[in-house]
C-alpha positions as CSV (number, residue, x, y, z in Angstrom):
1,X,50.9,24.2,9.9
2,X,47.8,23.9,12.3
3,X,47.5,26.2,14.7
4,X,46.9,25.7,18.5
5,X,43.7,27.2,18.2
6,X,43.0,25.3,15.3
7,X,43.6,22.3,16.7
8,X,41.6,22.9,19.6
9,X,38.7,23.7,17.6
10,X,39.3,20.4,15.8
11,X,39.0,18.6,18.8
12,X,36.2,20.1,20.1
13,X,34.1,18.6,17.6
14,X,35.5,15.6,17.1
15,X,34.5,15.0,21.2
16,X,31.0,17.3,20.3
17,X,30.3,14.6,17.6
18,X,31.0,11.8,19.9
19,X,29.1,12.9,22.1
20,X,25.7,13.7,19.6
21,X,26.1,9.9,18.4
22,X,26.3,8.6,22.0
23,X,29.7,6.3,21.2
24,X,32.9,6.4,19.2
25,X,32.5,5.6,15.5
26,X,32.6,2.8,12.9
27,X,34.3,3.6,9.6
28,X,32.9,6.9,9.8
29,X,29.4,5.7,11.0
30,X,27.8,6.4,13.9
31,X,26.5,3.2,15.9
32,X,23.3,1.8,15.0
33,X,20.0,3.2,17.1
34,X,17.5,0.3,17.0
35,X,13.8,1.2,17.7
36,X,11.4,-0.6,19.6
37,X,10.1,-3.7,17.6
38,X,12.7,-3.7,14.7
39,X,13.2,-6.5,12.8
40,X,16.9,-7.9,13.2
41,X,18.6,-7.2,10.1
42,X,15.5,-5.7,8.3
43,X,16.1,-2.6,5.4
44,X,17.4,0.3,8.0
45,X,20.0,-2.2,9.9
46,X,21.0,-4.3,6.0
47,X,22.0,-0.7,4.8
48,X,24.2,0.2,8.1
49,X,26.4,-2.3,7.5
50,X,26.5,-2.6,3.9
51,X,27.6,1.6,4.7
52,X,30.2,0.6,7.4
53,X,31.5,-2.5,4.9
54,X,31.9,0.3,1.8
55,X,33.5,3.1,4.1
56,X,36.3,0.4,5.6
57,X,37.0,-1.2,1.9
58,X,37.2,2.3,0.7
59,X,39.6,3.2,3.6
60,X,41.3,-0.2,2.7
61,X,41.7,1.1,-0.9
62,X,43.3,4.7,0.1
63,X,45.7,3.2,2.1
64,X,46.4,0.6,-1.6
65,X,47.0,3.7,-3.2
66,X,48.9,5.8,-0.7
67,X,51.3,2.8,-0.3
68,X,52.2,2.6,-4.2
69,X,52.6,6.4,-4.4
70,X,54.9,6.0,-1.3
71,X,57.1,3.0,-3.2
72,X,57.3,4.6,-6.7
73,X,58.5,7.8,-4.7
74,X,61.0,6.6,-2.7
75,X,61.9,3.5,-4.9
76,X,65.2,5.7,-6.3
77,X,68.5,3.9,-6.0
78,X,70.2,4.5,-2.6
79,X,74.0,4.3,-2.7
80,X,74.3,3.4,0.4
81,X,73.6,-0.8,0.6
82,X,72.6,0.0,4.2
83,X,70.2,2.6,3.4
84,X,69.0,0.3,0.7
85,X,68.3,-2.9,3.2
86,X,66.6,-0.6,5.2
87,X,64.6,0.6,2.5
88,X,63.6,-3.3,1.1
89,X,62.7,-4.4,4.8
90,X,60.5,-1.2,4.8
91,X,58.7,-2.1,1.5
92,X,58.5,-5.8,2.1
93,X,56.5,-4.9,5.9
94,X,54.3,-2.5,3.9
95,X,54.0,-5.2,1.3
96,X,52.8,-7.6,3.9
97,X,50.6,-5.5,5.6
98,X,48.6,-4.6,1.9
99,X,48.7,-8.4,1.3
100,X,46.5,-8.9,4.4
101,X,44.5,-6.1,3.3
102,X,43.9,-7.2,0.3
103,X,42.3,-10.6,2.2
104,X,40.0,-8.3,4.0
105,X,39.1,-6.8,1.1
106,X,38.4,-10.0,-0.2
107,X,36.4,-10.8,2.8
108,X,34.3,-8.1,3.0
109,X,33.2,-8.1,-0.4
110,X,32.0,-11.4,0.7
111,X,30.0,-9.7,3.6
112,X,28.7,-7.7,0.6
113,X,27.1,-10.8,-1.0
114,X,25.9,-11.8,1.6
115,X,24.2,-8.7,2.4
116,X,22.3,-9.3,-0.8
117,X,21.6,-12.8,-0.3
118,X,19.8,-11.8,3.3
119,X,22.7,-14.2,4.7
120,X,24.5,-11.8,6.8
121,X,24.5,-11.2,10.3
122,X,23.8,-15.5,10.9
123,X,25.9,-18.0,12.5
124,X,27.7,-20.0,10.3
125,X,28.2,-22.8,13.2
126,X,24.6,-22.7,14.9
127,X,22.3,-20.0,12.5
128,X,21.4,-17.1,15.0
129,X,21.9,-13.8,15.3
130,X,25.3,-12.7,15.8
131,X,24.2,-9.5,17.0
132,X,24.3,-6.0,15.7
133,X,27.1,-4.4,18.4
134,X,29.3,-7.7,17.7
135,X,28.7,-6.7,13.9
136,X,29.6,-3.0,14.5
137,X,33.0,-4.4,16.4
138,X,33.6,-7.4,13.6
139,X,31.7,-6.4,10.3
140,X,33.2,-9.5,9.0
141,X,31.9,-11.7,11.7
142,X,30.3,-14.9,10.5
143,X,30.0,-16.9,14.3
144,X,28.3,-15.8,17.2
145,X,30.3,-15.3,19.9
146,X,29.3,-18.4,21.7
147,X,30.5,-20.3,18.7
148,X,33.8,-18.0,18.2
149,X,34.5,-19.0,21.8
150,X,33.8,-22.2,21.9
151,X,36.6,-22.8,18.5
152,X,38.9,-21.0,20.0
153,X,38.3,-23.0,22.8
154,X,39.2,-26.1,21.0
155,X,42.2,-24.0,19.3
156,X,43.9,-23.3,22.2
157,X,43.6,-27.4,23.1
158,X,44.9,-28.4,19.8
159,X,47.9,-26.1,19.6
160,X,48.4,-25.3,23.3
C-alpha cells in the first residue's frame, strides 16, 4: 500500500509534468507545439496523431483484456440466484461497454488509413481543416466543427 509520502511525490509530478507540456495530456501525449510556418498536417503533426490514435487503441485493448480476465475470474457459479442476476447484469454492462469499444477501435483504425492516405484531418462535409486542438479533443473527428454543428443542428429539428 502507497504511502502518504509516496503519493505526494506522485502527484507532484504528475502536476510538474503538466505543467512542462503547458496543458493536460492526450493518450499519454503532450499537445501538439506548432512552429511558425508549419504546414497543416505535414510529417511532425501526421505522426502526432497517428501516436495519440496507437496509444488510445492500445489503451482500448488493455481494458479488452482486463475485462476477459475479470469474467473468466469471477465467472464461477454463485448459489445464490440473486448474487448470480447481479453478476449477469454486471457482465452484460461490461459487455456493452467493450462492444462500443470495439466500434472505436474500429473507427480509429480507420483514422489510421487515413493517415496514410494524407486524408485525415479534412472535412468530410465541406474539405477544410478541422483543426489540430479539435483533433487533439476528437482524434476521430471527420467534420469541422461548423459542419458538426450545423448536423446536429438539423438533428435536434428532425428528432426534437
Amino acid at each position: 500500500m502507497p504511502t502518504r509520502t509516496t503519493e505526494k511525490t506522485a502527484a507532484a509530478a504528475t502536476k510538474a509534468k503538466k505543467k512542462t507540456t503547458g496543458s493536460t495530456l492526450v493518450h499519454g501525449i503532450a499537445p501538439y507545439k506548432e512552429t511558425k510556418g508549419e504546414d497543416y498536417l505535414g510529417a511532425p503533426q501526421r505522426q502526432h496523431f497517428r501516436d495519440i490514435l496507437h496509444a488510445w487503441k492500445r489503451e482500448l485493448m488493455e481494458e479488452v483484456d482486463r475485462t476477459v480476465h475479470h469474467m473468466k475470474d469471477e465467472s464461477g457459479s454463485l448459489p445464490d440466484p440473486n448474487d448470480r442476476a447481479t453478476q449477469e447484469e454486471e457482465f452484460s454492462l461490461e459487455l456493452r461497454t467493450r462492444d462500443r469499444e470495439r466500434k472505436l477501435i474500429k473507427k480509429i483504425d480507420q483514422m489510421l488509413e487515413r493517415i496514410e492516405k494524407d486524408d485525415y484531418g479534412y472535412c468530410d462535409d465541406c474539405g477544410i481543416e478541422i483543426g489540430i486542438r479539435r483533433l487533439e479533443a476528437r482524434p476521430t473527428a471527420t467534420l469541422c466543427i461548423d459542419c458538426k454543428s450545423l448536423q446536429e443542428i438539423k438533428e435536434k429539428q428532425l428528432l426534437g
